[in-house]
N, C-alpha and C positions, 0 to 999 in steps of 0.2 A: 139032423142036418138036412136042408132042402137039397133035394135031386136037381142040378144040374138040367137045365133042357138041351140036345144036341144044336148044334147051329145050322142051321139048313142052309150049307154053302151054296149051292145051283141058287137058292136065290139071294143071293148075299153077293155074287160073282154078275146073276142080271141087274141088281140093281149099280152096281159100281160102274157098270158098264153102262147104262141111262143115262146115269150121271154125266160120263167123260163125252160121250156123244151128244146129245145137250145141251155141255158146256162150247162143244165144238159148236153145233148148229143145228139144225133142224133136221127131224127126224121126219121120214117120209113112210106110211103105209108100204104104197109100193114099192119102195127102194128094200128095205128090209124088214119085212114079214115078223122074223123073230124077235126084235126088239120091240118092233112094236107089240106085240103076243104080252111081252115083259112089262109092256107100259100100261099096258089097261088092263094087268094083274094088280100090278105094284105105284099105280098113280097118286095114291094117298099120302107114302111112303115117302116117293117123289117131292109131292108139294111139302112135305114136312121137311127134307131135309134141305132143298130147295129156298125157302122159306128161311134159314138161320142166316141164308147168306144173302137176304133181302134180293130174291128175285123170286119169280111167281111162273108157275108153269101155264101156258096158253095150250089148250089141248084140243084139238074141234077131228073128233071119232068120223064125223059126216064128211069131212071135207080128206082125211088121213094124214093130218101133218101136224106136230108138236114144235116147241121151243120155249126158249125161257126170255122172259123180260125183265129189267127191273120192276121193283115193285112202286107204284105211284106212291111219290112220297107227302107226307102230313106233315103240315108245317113243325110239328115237332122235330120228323128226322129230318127234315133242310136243314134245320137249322145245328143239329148234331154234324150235320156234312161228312156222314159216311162215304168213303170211296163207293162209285160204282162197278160192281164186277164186268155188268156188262154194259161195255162203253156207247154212249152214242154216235154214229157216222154221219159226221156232217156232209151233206151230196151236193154236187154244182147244180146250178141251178138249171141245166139242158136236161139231168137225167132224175131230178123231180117233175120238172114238167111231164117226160116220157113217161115218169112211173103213174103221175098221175091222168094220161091220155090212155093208157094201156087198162087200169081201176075202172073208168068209165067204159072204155070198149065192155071190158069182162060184164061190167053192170047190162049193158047193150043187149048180149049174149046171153045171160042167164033169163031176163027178162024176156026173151024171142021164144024159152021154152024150149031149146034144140037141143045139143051132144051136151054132152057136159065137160067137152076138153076144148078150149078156143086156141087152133093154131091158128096164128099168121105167118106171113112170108115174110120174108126180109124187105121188099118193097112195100107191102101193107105197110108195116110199121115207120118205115123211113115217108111215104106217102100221110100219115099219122101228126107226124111230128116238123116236116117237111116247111108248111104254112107258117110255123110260130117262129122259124129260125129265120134270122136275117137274110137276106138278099146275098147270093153267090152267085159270083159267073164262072166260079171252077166244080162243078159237078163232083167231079173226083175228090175233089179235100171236104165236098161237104156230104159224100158219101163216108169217109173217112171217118170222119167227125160223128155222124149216127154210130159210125162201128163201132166205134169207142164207149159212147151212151151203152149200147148195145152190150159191149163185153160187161161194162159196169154189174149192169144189170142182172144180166148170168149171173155174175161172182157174187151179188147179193140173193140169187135163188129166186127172182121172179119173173125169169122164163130159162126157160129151159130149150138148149140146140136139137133137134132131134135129127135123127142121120137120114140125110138127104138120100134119095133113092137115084138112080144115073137119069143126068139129065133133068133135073128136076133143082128147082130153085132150095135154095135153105129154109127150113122151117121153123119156128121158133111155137111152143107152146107156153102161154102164160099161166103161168103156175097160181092155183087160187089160192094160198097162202096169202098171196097180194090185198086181198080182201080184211086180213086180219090189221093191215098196216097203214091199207089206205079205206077208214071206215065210210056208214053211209051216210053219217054228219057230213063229213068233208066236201063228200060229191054229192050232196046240197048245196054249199057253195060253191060248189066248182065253175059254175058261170064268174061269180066275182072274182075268184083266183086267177081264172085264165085272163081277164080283163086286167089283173096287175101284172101278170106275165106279161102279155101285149106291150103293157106299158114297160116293163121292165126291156123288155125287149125292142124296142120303139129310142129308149134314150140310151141303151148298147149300142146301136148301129149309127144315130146320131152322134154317139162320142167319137164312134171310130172313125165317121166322114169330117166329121172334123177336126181329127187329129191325124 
């Protein structure tokens, strides 16, 4: 009769644990150390069990940040029409713009050669975004309105609040993860996209001067 192997709970306990925070969202180098320690043990692992439930791990060791995606589907599984685990969030069209002004900043950034963390201010970014939005004479509701953008943004993980020092503006750092979602195909087009923003944005203000 074959021997029994012991089960090596300590790692049977980090990998459940991969799992459940992954399934949550994204896992950060410097947020926590130890899971991460766990994941570029047990990455293999990951992608295999990962993988039954048709999503795929995104893992970039350079940059320190994982998560899970669906896995791009073949026309064979379209057409099976498996649910997706993890759903897609459809974004209003202010706070794609902003994700995609913020993508191109970063590209700016890394390109210049300098730190490797891009904070902006909360003016910088509303200053960013500012130009593309319609015409306001209320200041206040269209600082508002960026705030909003703004919070979105956070709540999706691609910037991050960091604690203002006294007397000192709010700082936001744009978290590179952003690079993983908005690729460098995209921002090759980025001139013809912002030009149908414009336009999108050209027959919003139009509809509303005239309604």
């Amino acid at each position: 009769m074959t021997e029994e192997k012991p089960v090596n709970t300590a790692v049977t306990n980090d990998l459940s644990a991969l799992l459940i925070f992954l399934l949550k969202g994204v896992i950060y180098q410097e947020a926590d150390a130890g899971l991460w320690t766990a994941l570029l043990n047990l990455q293999a692992r990951v992608r295999d069990y990962v993988a039954v439930l048709g999503l795929e791990l995104v893992f970039d060791e350079a940059e320190g940040y994982a998560f899970l995606q669906s896995r791009q589907e073949s026309e064979e599984d379209a057409a099976s029409k498996h649910p997706r685990l993890v759903a897609r969030r459809p974004l209003s069209f202010p706070v794609s713009l902003l994700l995609a002004l913020l993508r191109k900043k970063l590209a700016e950034f890394d390109a210049s050669g300098g730190d490797t963390r891009l904070v902006l201010s909360r003016e910088d970014i509303v200053e960013l975004i500012r130009v593309f939005l319609p015409e306001s004479s209320n200041e206040a509701k269209l600082i508002d309105q960026i705030e909003t953008y703004l919070n979105k943004i956070v709540e999706l993980g691609f910037l991050r609040r960091l604690k203002p020092s006294i007397g000192q503006a709010e700082m936001f750092e744009v978290r590179r993860i952003l690079r993983a979602f908005v690729d460098a195909q995209w921002l090759a087009d980025f001139d013809a996209r912002l030009a149908a923003y414009q336009t999108q944005l050209a027959a919003t203000s139009g509809r509303a001067v005239n309604g």
